[in-house]
C-alpha positions as CSV (number, residue, x, y, z in Angstrom):
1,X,24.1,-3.9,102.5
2,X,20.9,-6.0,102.9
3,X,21.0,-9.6,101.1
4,X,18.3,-9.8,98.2
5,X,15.4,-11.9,99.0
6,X,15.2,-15.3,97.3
7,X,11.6,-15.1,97.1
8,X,11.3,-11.6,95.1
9,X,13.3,-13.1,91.9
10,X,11.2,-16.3,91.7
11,X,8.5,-14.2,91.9
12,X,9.1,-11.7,89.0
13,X,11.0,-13.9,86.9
14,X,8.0,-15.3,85.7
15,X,6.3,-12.0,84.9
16,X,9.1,-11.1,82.5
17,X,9.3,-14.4,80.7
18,X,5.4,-13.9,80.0
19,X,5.7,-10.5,78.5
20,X,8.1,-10.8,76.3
21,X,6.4,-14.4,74.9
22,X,3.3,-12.1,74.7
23,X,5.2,-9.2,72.7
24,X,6.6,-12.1,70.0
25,X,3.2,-13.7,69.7
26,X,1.8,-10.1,69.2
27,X,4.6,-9.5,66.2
28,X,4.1,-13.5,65.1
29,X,0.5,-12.6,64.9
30,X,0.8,-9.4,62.8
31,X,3.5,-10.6,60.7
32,X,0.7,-13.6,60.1
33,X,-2.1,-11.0,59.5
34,X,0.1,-8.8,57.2
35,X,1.0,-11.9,55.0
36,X,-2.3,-12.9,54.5
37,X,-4.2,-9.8,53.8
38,X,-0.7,-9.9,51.2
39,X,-2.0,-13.2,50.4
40,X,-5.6,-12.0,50.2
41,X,-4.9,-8.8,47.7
42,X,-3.0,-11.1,45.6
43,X,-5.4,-13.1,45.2
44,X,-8.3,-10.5,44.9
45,X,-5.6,-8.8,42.1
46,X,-5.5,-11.9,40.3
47,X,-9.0,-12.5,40.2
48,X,-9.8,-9.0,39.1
49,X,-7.3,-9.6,36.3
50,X,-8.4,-12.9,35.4
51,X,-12.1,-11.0,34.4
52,X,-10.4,-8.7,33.3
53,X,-8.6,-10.9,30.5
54,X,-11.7,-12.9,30.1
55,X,-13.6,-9.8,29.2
56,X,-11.0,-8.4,27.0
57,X,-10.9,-11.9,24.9
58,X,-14.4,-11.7,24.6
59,X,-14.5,-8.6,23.5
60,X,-11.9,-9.8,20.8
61,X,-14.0,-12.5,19.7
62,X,-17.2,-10.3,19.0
63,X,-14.7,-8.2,17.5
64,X,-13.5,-10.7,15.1
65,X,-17.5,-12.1,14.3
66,X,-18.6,-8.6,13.5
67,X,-20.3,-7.7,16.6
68,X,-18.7,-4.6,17.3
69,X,-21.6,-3.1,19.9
70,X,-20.9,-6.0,22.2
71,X,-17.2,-5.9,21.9
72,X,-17.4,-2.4,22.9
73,X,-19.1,-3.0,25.9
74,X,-16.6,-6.2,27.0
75,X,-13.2,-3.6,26.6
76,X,-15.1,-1.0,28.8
77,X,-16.0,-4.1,31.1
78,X,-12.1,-5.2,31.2
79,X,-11.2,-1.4,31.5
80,X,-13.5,-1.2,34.4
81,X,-11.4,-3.7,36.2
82,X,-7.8,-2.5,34.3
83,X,-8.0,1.2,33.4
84,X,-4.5,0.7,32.7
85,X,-3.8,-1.7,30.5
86,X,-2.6,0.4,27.0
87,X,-3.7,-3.1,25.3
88,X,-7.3,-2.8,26.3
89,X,-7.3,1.3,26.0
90,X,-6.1,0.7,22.4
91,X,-8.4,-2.1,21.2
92,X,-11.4,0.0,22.8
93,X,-10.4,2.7,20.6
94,X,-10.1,0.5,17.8
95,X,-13.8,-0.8,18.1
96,X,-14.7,3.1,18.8
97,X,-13.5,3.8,15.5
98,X,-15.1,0.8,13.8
99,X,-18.7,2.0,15.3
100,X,-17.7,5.2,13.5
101,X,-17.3,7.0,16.7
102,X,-14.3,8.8,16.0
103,X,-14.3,11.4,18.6
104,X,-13.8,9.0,21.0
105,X,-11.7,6.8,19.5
106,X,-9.4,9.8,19.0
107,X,-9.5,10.9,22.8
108,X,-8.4,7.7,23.5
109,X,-5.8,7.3,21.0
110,X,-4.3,11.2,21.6
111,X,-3.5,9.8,25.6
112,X,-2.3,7.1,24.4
113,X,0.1,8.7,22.2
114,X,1.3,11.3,24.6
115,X,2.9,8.7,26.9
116,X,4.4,6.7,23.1
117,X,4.6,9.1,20.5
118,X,6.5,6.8,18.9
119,X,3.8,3.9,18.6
120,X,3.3,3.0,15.1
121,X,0.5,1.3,15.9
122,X,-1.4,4.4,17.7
123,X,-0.5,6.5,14.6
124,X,-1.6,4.4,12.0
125,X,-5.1,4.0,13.7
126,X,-5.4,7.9,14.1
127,X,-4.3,8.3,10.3
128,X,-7.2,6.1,9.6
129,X,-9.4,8.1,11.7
130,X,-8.4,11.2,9.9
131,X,-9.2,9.8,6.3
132,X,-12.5,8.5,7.3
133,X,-13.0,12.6,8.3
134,X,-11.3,13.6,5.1
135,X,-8.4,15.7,7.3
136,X,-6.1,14.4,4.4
137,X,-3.1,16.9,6.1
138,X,-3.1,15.0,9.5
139,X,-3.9,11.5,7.9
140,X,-0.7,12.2,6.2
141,X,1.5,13.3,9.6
142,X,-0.1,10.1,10.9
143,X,0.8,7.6,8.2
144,X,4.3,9.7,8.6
145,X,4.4,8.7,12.3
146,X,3.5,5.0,11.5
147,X,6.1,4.4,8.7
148,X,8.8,5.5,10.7
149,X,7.4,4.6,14.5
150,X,7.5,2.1,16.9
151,X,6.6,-1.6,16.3
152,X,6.8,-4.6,18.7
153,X,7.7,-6.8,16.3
154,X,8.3,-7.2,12.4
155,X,8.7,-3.3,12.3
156,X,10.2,-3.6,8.6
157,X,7.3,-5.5,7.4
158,X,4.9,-3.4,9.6
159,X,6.2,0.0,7.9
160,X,6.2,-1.2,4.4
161,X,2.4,-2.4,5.0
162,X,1.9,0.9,6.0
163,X,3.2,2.7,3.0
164,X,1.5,0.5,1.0
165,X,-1.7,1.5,2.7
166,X,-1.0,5.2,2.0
167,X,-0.1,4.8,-1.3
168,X,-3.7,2.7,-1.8
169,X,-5.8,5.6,0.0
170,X,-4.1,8.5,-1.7
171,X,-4.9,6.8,-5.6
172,X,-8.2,5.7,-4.7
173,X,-8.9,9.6,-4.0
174,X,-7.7,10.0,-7.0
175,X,-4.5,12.1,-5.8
176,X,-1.8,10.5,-8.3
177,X,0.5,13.2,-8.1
178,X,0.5,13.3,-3.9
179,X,0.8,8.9,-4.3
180,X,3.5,9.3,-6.5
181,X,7.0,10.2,-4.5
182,X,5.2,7.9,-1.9
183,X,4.8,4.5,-4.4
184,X,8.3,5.0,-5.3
185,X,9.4,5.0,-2.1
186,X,7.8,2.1,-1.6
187,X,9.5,0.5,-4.2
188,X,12.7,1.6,-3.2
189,X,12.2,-0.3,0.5
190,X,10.8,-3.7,-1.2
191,X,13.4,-6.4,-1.1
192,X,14.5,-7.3,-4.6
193,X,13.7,-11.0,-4.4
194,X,10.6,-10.5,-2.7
195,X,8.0,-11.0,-5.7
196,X,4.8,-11.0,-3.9
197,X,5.7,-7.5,-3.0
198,X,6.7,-6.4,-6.3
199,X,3.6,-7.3,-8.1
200,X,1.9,-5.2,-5.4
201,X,4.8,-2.4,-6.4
202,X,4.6,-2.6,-10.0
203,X,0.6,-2.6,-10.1
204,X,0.8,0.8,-7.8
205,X,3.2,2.5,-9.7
206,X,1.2,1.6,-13.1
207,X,-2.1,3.4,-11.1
208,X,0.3,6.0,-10.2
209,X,1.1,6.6,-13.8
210,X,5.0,6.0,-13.2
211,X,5.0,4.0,-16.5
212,X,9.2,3.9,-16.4
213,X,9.0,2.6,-13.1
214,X,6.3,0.6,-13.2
215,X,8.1,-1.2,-16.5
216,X,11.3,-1.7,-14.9
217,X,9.3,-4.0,-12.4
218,X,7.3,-5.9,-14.8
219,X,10.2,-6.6,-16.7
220,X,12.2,-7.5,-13.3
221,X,9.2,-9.9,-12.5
222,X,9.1,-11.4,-16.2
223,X,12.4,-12.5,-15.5
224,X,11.8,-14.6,-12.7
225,X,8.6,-15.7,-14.6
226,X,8.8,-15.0,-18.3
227,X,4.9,-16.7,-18.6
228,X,3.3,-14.4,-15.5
229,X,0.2,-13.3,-17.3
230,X,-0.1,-10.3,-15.0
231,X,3.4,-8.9,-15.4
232,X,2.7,-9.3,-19.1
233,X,-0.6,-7.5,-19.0
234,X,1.2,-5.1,-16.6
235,X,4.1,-4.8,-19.3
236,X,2.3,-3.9,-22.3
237,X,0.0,-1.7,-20.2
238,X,3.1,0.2,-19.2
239,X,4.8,0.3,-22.7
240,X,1.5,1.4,-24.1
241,X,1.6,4.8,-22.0
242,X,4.7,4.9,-22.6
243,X,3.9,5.3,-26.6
244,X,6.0,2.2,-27.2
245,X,3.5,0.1,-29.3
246,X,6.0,-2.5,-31.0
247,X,6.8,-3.2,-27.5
248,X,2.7,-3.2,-26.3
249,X,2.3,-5.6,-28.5
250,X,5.1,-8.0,-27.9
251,X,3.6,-8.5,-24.3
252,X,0.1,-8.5,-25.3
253,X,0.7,-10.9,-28.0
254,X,2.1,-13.4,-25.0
255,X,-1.3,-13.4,-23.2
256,X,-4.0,-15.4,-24.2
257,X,-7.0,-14.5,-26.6
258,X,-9.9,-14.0,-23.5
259,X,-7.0,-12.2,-21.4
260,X,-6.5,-9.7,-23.9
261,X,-10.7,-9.6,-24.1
262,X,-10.7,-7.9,-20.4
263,X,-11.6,-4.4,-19.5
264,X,-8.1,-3.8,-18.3
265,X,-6.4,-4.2,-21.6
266,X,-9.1,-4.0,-24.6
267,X,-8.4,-0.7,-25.1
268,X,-4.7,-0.8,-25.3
269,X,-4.8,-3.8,-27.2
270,X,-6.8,-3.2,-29.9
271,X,-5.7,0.9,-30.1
272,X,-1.8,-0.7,-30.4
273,X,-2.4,-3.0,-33.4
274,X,-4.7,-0.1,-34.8
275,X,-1.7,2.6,-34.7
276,X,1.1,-0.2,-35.9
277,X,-1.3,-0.6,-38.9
278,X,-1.2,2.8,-39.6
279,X,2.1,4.2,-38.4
280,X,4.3,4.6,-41.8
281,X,7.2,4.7,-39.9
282,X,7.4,1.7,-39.2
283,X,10.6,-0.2,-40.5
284,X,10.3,-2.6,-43.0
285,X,7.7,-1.4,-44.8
286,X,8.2,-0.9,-48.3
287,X,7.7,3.2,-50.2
288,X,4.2,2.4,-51.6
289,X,2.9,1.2,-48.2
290,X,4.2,4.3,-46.4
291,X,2.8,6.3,-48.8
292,X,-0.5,4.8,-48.9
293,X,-0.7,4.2,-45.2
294,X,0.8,8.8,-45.1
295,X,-2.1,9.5,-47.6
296,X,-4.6,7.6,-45.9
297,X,-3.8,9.7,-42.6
298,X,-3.8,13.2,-44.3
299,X,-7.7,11.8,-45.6
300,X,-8.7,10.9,-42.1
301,X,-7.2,14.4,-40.5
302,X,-9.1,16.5,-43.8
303,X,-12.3,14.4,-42.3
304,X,-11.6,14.9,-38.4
305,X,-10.9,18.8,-39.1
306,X,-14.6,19.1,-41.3
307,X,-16.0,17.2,-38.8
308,X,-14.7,19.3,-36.2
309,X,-15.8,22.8,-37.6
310,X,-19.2,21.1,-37.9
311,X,-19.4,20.6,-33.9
312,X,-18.3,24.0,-32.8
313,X,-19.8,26.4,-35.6
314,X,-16.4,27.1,-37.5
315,X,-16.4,27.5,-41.4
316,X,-13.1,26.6,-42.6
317,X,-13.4,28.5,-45.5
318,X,-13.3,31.4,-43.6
319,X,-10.9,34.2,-45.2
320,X,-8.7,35.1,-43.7
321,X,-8.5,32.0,-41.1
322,X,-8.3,32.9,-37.5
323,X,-8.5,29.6,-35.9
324,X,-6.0,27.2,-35.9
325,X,-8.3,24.2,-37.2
326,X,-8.9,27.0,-40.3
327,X,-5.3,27.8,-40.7
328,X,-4.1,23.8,-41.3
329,X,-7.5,23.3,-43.2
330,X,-6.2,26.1,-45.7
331,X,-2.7,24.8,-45.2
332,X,-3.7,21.1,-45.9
333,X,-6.0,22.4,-49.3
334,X,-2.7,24.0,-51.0
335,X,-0.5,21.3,-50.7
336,X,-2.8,18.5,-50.8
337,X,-1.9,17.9,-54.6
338,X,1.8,17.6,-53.1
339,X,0.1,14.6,-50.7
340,X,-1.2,12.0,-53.2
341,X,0.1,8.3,-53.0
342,X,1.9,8.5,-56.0
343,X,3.9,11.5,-55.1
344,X,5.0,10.5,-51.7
345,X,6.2,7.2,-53.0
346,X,8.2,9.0,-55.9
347,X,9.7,11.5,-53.1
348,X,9.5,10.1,-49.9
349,X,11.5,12.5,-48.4
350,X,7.9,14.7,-47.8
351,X,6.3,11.9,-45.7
352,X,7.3,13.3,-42.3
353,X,5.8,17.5,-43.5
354,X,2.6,15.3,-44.4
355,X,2.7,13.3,-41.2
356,X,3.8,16.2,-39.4
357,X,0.6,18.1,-40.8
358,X,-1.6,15.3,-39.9
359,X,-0.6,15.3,-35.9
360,X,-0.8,19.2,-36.2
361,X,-4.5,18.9,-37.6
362,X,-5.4,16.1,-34.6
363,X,-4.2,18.1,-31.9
364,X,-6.1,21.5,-33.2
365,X,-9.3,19.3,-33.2
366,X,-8.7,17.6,-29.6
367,X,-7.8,21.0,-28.8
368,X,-11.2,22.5,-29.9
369,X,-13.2,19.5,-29.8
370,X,-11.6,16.7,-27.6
371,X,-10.0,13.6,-27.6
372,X,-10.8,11.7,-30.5
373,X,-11.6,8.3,-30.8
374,X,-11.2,5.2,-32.8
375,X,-8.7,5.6,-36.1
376,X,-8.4,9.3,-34.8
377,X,-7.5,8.5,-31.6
378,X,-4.6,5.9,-33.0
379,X,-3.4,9.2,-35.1
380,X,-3.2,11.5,-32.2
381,X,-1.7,9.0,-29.8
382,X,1.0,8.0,-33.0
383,X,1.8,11.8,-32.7
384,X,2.2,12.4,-29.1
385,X,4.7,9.1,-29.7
386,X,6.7,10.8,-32.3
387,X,6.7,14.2,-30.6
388,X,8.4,12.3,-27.6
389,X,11.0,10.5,-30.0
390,X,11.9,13.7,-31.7
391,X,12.2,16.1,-28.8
């Protein structure tokens, strides 16, 4: 066995030391280079984003001051450098819509809501879309989707806005039947305390013609605030539909003089005290008034039927009568001696046949000739009033 030579170790001892320092500077050196090309994307990333949000702010501020061409191009810019963001993809198709390009809005929105379905906030914007193109059956599936979707934050709040909006689009179209179950809905998911909302309530469901409803709430607010001009206005509007004209009046009486003046209420102002003065009904009154004010109608319906005949070619002498308007004309003309002041005071037990005649003559003339107006029209309405009371 030959002794090893001294010499060889020194020799290669050296040689291994240096390749394995070489192999760990190699690693040091790529673990150096991987960390800062890490360091470099990072930064690159976070300057991309920085534009990104710089653009997309921008773009928010022309938004907001009208300038919806510009703001169009700073979301496309942002997008450019974050075709990701939902933010950005749903602000662009915001501003899409607002340029009235709704095709494109609507591609962008339709992505958008296959990844959330649920996003209240992509569904109301695509309900929008689909009024503004008169697709009323989708705007509703959309509004449907908002009211009951997704929302970041305040989603109560957020869904009752919502609603509310429907209910607004639908009665400005003029479809009061569709707005209907939708404003009472509305009203059943507005907090009982919350008064700002309630006006809001009780004004929609007096546009939706819900007078029962809409007087429950106007009485509700008058409680809270027994001087609140609208709820008063609101109140006597509703218990003027409603054929409740002691009631009407009460409310209106409350408002003041140039209130009562406006467009709104004119007409049921003046048509309630015009129907109290002639209703005989009326309690209190003594038998000579009721008969004067039960005479005076069966002379105003004789007028309103002549006049009636006149505009649509009838002769109400016509024997025998075919029309209805000729039938109570010859009615009215055989017991009209039966009718006089004197008599119905001396039996007042015949007032409600004579008023009962009268409504029948006003409804065969609106039926042949149209709503009346003026002291005909306080008649008529009187009737439909009693007609509800009696049934």
């Amino acid at each position: 066995m030959s002794a090893t030579n001294p010499s060889t170790v020194s020799e290669e001892s050296p040689r291994v030391v240096s390749r394995e320092l070489v192999m760990l500077l190699c690693v040091l050196a790529l673990v150096v280079m991987l960390a800062l090309t890490a360091l470099l994307s990072r930064l690159y990333h976070k300057k991309i984003h920085t534009l990104a949000d710089a653009m997309f702010a921008q773009g928010e501020a022309d938004e907001q001051a009208g300038q919806v061409k510009a703001a169009l191009t700073d979301y496309r810019n942002a997008l450019a450098y974050n075709p990701t963001n939902p933010p950005f993809q749903f602000h662009l198709a915001k501003a899409l819509a607002a340029a009235k390009r709704d095709e494109e809005a609507r591609s962008y929105l339709l992505n958008m809501l296959s990844e959330s379905p649920g996003s209240g906030e992509v569904n109301l914007e695509l309900a929008r879309i689909a009024v503004h193109e008169n697709s009323m059956a989708d705007a509703m599936r959309y509004y449907q989707g908002a009211i009951y979707g997704e929302w970041a934050s305040e989603p109560m709040a957020k869904r009752w806005a919502v609603r509310r909006e429907l209910c607004e689009t639908l009665l400005n179209r003029g479809e009061v039947k569709q707005a209907a179950p939708e404003v009472i809905a509305l009203a059943e998911n507005t907090p009982a305390g919350d008064t700002v909302r309630l006006k809001i309530v009780a004004q929609l469901l007096l546009r939706a013609q819900q007078w029962n409803h809409a007087l429950d709430e106007f009485r509700t607010l008058l409680a809270a605030d027994p001087k609140d001009e609208d709820s008063l206005a609101g109140a006597g509007q509703a218990a003027f539909e409603l054929g409740q004209y002691i009631t009407a009046m009460g409310y209106f009486d409350q408002l003041p003089g140039e209130r009562r003046e406006q467009p709104d209420l004119a007409n049921p102002f003046t048509m309630s005290g015009r129907i109290l003065a002639m209703d005989p009904f009326l309690t209190g009154l003594s038998a000579e008034v009721r008969a004067q004010r039960a005479a005076n109608a069966l002379a105003l319906a004789q007028t309103r039927a002549e006049n009636c005949a006149r505009q649509t070619g009838q002769s109400l002498e016509q024997t025998p009568p075919t029309t209805a308007l000729q039938r109570l004309y010859a009615q009215g003309k055989d017991l009209q001696q039966d009718w006089t002041p004197r008599y119905l005071e001396r039996f007042p037990d015949r007032l409600d046949a004579a008023m009962t005649y009268v409504f029948a003559v006003e409804n065969a003339a609106t039926n042949a000739c149209g709503e009346p107006q003026g002291h005909d029209r306080a008649l008529w309405l009187l009737g439909r009033s009693r007609s509800v009371v009696n049934r």
